[in-house]
DRENPA-3360 file (N, C-alpha, C; in nm, 2 decimals, always signed):
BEGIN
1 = XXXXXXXX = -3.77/+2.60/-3.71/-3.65/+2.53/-3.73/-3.54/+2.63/-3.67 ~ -3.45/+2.56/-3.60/-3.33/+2.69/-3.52/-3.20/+2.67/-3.64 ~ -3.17/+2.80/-3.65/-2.99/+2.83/-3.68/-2.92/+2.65/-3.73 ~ -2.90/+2.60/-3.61/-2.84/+2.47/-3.63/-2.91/+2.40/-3.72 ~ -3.01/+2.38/-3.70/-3.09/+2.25/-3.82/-3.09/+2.33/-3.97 ~ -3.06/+2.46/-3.94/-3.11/+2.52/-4.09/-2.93/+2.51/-4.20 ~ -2.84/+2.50/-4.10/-2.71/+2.52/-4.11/-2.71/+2.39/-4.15 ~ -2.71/+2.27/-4.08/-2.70/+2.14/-4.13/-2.78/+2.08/-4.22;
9 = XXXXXXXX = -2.93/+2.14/-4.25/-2.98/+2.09/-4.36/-2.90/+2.17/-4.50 ~ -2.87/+2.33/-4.48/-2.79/+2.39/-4.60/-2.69/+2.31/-4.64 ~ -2.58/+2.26/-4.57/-2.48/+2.19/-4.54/-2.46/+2.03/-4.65 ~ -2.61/+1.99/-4.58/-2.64/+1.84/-4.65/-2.68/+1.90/-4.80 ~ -2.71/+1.98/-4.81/-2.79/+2.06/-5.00/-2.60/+2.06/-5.07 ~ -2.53/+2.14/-4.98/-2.41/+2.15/-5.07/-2.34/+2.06/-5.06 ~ -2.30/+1.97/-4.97/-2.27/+1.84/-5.01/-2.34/+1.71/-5.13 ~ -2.46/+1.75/-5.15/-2.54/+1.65/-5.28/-2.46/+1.76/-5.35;
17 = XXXXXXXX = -2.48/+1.87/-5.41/-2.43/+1.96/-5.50/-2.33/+1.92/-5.57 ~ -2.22/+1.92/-5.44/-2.08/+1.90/-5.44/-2.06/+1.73/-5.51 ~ -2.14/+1.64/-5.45/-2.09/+1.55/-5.52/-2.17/+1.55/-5.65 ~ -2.25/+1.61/-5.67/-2.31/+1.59/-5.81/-2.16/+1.66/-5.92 ~ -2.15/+1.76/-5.87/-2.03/+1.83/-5.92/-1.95/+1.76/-5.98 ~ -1.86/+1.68/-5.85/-1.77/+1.59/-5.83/-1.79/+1.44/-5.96 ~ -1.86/+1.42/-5.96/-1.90/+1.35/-6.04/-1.89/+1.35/-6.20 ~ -1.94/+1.47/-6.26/-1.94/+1.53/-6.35/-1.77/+1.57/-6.38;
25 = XXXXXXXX = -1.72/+1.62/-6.32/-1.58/+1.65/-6.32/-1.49/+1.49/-6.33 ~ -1.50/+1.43/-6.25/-1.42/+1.30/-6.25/-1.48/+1.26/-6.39 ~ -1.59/+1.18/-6.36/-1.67/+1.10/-6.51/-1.65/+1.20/-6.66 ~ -1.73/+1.33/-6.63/-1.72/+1.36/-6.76/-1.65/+1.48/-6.80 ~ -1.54/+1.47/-6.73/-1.42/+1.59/-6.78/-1.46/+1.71/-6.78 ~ -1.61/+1.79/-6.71/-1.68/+1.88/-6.74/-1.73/+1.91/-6.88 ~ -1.72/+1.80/-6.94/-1.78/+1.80/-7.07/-1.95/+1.80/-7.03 ~ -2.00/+1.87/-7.14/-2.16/+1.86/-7.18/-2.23/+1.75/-7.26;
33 = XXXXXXXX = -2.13/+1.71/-7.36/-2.18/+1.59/-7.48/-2.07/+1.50/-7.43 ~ -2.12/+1.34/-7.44/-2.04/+1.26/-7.44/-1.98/+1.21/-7.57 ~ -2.03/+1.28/-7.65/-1.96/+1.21/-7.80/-1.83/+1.30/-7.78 ~ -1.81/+1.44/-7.67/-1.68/+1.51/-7.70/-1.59/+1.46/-7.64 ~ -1.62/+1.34/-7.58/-1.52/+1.29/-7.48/-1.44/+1.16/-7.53 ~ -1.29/+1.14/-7.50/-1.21/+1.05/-7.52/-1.25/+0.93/-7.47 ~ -1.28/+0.80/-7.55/-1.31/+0.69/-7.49/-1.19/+0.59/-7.51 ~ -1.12/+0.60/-7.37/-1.01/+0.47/-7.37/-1.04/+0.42/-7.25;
41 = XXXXXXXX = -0.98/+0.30/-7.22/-1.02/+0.24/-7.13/-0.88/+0.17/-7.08 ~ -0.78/+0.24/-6.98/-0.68/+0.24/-6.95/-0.67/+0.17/-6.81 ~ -0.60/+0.11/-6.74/-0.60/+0.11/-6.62/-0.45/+0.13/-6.55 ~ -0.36/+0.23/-6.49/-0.26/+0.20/-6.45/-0.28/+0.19/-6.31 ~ -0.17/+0.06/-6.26/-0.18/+0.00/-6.15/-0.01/+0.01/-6.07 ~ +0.05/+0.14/-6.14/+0.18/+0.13/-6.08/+0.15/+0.36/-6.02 ~ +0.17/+0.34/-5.91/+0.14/+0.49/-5.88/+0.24/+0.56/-5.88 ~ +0.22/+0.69/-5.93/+0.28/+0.80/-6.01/+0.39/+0.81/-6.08;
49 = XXXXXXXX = +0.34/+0.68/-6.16/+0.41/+0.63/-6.32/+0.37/+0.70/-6.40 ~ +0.49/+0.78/-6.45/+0.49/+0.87/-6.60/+0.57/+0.84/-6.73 ~ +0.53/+0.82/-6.81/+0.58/+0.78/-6.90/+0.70/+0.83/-6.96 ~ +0.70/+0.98/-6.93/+0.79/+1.09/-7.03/+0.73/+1.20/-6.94 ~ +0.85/+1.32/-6.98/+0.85/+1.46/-6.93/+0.76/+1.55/-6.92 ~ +0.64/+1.51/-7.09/+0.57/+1.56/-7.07/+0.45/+1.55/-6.99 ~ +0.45/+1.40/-6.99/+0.37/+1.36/-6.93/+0.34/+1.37/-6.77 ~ +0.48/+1.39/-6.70/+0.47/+1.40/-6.56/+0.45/+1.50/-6.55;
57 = XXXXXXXX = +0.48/+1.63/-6.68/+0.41/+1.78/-6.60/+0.23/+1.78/-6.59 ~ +0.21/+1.70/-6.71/+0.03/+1.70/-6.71/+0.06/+1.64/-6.55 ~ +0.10/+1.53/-6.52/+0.04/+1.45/-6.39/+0.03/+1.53/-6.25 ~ +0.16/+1.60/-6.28/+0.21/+1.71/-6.17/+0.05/+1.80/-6.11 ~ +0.01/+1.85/-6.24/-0.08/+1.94/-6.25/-0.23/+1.82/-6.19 ~ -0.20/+1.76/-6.24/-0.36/+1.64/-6.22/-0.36/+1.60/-6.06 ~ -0.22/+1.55/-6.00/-0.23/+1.50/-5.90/-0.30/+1.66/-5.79 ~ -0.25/+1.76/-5.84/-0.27/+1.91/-5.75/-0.37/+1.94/-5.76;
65 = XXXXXXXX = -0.51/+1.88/-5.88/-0.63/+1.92/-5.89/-0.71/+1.78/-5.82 ~ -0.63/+1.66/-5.86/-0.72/+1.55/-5.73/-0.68/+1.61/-5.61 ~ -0.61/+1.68/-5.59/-0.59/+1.67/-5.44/-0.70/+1.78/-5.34 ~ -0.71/+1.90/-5.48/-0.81/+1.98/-5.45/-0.95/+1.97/-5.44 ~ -1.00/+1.90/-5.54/-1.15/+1.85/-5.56/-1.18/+1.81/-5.46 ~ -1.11/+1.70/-5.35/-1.15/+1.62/-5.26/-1.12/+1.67/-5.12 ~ -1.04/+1.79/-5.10/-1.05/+1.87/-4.98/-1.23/+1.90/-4.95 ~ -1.30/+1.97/-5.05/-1.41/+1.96/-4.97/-1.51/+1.87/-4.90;
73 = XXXXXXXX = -1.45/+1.74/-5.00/-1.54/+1.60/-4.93/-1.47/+1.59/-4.78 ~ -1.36/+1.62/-4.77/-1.30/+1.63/-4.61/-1.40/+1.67/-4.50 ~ -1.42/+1.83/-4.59/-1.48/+1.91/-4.50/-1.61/+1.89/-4.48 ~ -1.71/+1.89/-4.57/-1.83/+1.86/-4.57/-1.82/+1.73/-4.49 ~ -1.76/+1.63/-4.53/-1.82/+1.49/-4.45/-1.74/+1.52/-4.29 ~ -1.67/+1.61/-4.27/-1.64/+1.63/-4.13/-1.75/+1.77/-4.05 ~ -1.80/+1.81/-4.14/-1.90/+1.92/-4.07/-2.04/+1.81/-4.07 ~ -2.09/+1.74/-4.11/-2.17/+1.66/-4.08/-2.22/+1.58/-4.01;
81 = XXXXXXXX = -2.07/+1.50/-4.00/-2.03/+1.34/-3.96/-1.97/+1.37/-3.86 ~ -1.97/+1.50/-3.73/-1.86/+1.51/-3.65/-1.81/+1.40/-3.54 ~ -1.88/+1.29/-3.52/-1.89/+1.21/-3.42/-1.81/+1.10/-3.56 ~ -1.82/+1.06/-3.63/-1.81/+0.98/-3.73/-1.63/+0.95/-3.67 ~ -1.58/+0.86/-3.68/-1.42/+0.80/-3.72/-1.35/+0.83/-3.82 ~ -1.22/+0.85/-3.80/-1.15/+0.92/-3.92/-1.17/+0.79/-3.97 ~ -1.11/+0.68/-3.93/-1.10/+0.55/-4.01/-1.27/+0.55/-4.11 ~ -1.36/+0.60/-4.04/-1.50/+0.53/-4.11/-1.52/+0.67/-4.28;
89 = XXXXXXXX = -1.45/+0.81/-4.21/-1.45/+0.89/-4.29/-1.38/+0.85/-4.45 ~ -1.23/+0.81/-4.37/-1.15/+0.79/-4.49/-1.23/+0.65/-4.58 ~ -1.28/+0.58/-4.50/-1.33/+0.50/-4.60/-1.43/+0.52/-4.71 ~ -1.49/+0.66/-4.63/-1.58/+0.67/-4.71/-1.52/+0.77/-4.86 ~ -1.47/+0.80/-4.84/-1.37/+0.90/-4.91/-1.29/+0.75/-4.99 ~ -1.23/+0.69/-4.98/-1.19/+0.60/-5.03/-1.28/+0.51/-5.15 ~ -1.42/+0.46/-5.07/-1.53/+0.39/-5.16/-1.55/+0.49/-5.25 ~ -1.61/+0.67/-5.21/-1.60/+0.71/-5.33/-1.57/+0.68/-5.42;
97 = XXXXXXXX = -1.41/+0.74/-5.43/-1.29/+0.78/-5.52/-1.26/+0.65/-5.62 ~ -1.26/+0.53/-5.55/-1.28/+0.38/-5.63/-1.41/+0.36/-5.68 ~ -1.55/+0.40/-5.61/-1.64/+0.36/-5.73/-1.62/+0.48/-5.86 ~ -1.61/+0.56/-5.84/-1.56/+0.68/-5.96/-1.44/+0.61/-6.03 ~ -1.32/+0.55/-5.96/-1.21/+0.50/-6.06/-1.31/+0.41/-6.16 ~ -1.35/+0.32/-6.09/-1.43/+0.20/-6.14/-1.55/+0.27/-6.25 ~ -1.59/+0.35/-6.27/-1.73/+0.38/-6.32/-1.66/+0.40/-6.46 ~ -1.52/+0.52/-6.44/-1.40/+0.56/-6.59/-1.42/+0.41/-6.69;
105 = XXXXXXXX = -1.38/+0.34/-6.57/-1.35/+0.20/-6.65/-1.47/+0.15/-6.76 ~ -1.55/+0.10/-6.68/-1.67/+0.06/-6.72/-1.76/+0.11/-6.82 ~ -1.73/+0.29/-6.78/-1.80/+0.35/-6.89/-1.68/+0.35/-7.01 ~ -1.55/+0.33/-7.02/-1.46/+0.39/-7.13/-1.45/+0.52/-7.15 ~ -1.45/+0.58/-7.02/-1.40/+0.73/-7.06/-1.32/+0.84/-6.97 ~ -1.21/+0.75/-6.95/-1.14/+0.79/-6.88/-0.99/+0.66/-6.85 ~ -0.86/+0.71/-6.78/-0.80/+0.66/-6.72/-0.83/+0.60/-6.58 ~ -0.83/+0.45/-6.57/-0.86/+0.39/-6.39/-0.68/+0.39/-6.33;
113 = XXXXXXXX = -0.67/+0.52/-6.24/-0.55/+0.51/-6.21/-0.53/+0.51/-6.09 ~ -0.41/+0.45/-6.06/-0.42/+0.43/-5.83/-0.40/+0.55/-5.80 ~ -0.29/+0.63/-5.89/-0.23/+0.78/-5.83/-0.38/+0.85/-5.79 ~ -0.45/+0.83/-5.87/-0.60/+0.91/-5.88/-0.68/+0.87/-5.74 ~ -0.68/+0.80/-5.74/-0.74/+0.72/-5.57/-0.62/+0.77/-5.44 ~ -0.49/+0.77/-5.45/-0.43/+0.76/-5.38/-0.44/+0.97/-5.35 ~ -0.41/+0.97/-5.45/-0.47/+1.19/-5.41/-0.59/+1.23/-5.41 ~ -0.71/+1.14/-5.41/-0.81/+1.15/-5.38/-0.85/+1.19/-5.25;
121 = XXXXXXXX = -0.80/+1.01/-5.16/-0.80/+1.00/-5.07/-0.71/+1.08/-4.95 ~ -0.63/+1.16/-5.01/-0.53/+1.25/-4.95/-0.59/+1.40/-4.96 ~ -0.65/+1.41/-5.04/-0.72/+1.55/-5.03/-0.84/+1.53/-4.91 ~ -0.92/+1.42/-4.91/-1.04/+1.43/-4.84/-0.97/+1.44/-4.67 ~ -0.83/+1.33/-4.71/-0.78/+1.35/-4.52/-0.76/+1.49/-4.52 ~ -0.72/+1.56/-4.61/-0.63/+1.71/-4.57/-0.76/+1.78/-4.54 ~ -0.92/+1.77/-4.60/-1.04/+1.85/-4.57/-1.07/+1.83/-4.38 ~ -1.03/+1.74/-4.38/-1.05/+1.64/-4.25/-0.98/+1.69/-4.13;
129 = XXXXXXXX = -0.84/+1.74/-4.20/-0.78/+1.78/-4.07/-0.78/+1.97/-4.11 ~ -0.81/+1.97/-4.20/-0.83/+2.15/-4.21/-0.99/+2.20/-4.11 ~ -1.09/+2.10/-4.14/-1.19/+2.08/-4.04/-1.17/+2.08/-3.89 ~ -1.10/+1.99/-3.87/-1.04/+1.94/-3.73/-0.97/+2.10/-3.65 ~ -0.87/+2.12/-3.73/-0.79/+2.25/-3.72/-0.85/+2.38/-3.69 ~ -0.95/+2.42/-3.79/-1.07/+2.52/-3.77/-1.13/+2.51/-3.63 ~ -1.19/+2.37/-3.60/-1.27/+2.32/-3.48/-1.18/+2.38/-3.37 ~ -1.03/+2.36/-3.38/-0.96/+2.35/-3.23/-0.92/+2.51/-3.27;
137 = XXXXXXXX = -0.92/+2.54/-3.31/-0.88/+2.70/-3.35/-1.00/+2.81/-3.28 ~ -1.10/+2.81/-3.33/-1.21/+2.87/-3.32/-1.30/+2.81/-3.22 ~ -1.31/+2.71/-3.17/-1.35/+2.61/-3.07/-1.54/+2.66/-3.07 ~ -1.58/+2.70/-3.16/-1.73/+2.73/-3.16/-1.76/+2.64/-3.34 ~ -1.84/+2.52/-3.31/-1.86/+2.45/-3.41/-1.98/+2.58/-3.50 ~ -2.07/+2.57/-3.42/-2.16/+2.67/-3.52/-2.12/+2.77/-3.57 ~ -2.02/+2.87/-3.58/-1.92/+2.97/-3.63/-1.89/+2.95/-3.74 ~ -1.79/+2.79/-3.70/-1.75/+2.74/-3.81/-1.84/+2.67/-3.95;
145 = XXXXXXXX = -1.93/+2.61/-3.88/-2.05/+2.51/-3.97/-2.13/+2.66/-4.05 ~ -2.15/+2.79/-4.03/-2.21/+2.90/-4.08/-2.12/+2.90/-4.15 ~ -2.01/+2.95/-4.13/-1.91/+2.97/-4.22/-1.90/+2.94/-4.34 ~ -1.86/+2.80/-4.33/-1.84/+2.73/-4.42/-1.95/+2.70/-4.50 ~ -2.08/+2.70/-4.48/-2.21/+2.69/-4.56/-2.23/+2.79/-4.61 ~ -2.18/+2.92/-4.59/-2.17/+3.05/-4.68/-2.11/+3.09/-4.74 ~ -1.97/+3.01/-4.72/-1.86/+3.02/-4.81/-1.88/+2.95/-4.95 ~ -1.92/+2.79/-4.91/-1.95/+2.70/-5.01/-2.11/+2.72/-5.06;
153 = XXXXXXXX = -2.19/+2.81/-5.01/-2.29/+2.86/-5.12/-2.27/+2.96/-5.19 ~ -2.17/+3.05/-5.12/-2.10/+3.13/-5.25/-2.04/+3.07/-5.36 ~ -1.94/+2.98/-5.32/-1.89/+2.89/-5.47/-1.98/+2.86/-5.54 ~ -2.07/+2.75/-5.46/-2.17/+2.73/-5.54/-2.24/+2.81/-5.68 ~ -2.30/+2.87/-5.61/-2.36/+3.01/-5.69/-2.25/+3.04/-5.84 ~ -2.17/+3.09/-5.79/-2.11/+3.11/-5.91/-2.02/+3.02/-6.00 ~ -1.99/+2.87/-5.93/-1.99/+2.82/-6.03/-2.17/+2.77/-6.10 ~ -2.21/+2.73/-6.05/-2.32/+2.75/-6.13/-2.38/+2.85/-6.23;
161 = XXXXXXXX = -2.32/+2.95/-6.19/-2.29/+3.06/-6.27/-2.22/+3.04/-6.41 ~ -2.09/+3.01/-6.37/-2.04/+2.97/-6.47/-2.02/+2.89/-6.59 ~ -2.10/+2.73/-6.49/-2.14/+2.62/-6.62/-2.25/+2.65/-6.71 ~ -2.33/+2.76/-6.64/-2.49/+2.84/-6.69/-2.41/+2.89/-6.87 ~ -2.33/+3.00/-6.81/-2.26/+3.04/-6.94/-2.23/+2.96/-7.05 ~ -2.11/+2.82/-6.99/-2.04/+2.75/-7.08/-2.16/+2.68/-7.12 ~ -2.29/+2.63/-7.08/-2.36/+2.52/-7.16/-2.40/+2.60/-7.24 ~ -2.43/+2.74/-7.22/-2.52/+2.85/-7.30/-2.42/+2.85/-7.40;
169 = XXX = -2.32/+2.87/-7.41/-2.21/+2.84/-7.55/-2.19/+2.74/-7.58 ~ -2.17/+2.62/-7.55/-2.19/+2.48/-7.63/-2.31/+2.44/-7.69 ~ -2.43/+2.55/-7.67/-2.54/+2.47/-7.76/-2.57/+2.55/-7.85;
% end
């Protein structure tokens, strides 16, 4: 197996990862038990409607962590999918982000909110064009494609590291 296939099979390992991650964070608040978790079943349909002051600092903070979570789906689905369409990317970034709105709902444990879809979908374009940018910067894909699979198996690692701890203290 050469460099490249070993780089884009790594690649495809941290993207399941990543969305397993991703999942777990949206759905279950990084919670371990679901009895610790808030069951309402909200849906707001007006975007980045805040009720009160305090509430738009929580949102302030929420919209800056949607925005972050979904930079790597940018990246990853642009180090894989490099021939792929921005239009076909963002969609997919899009269907995500709505079956996860949709899943809150369904399951009752969480808010179904547009702002949430709408900085979803804005973080994965921003991975997209941080990807893009990298590409025309460095103009050597496999540079960049190592890179970034060493980068994000470092995170990796140590957040797994980390949830290792916290479940070891929740039980």
């Amino acid at each position: 197996m050469d460099k490249k296939s070993k780089v884009k099979n790594f690649a495809s390992l941290l993207f399941v990862l990543y969305l397993i991650i991703l999942v777990w964070i949206i759905l279950f608040k990084l919670q371990f038990k679901l009895s610790s978790m808030d069951h309402v079943r909200i849906v707001n349909l007006i975007p980045f409607h805040y009720t009160n002051a305090v509430a738009e600092l929580f949102q302030i903070r929420e919209i800056r962590d949607n925005v972050l979570i979904f930079i790597p789906f940018g990246v990853l689905l642009s180090m894989l999918a490099p021939k792929m369409k921005l239009r076909s990317k963002l969609f997919i970034i899009f269907g995500t982000s709505f079956a996860l709105e949709v899943m809150q709902y369904i399951l009752s444990i969480g808010v179904t909110d547009i702002t949430d879809l709408i900085t979803n979908v804005s973080g994965g374009l921003i991975g997209i064009f941080l990807y893009t940018v990298l590409l025309k910067s460095v103009k050597d894909k496999q540079k960049i494609d190592t890179a970034i699979s060493i980068f994000g198996g470092i995170i990796a690692v140590l957040f797994s590291g980390l949830m290792s701890i916290l479940l070891l203290a929740n039980c």
